[in-house]
C-alpha positions, 0 to 999 in steps of 0.5 A: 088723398087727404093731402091732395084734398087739403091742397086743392081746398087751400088753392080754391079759397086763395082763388076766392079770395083774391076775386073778391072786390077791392072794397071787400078785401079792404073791409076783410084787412081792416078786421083782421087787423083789429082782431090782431091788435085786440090779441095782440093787447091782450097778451101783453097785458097778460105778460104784464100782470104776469110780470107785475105778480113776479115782481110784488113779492120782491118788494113787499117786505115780510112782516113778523108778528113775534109771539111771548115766550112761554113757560 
């Protein structure tokens, strides 16, 4: 039964949406196309301080601080 109604609820919003208006469809894919590039920036910029913390470590050389001998 969940399956059924799962089916028939994705074909009624299908028929829905392909009724809707010309101007409304075009409004509906300009957004989401904005929330696809919006996410699709922050990933990158997340892979990109992700890559930018992998790769500080490499580069920034250790500095070593010698203590005197005691004795």
């Amino acid at each position: 039964m969940p399956a059924t109604l799962h089916n028939s609820l994705i074909l009624l919003v299908h028929h829905v949406v392909r009724s809707l208006p010309a101007p409304v469809l075009g409004a509906l894919d300009a957004w989401s196309l904005r929330v696809a590039r919006r996410r699709a920036m922050k990933r990158q910029q997340l892979w990109q301080r992700k890559k930018a913390a992998a790769a500080a470590p490499a580069t920034a050389s250790t500095v070593y601080h010698l203590k005197p001998w005691r004795d």
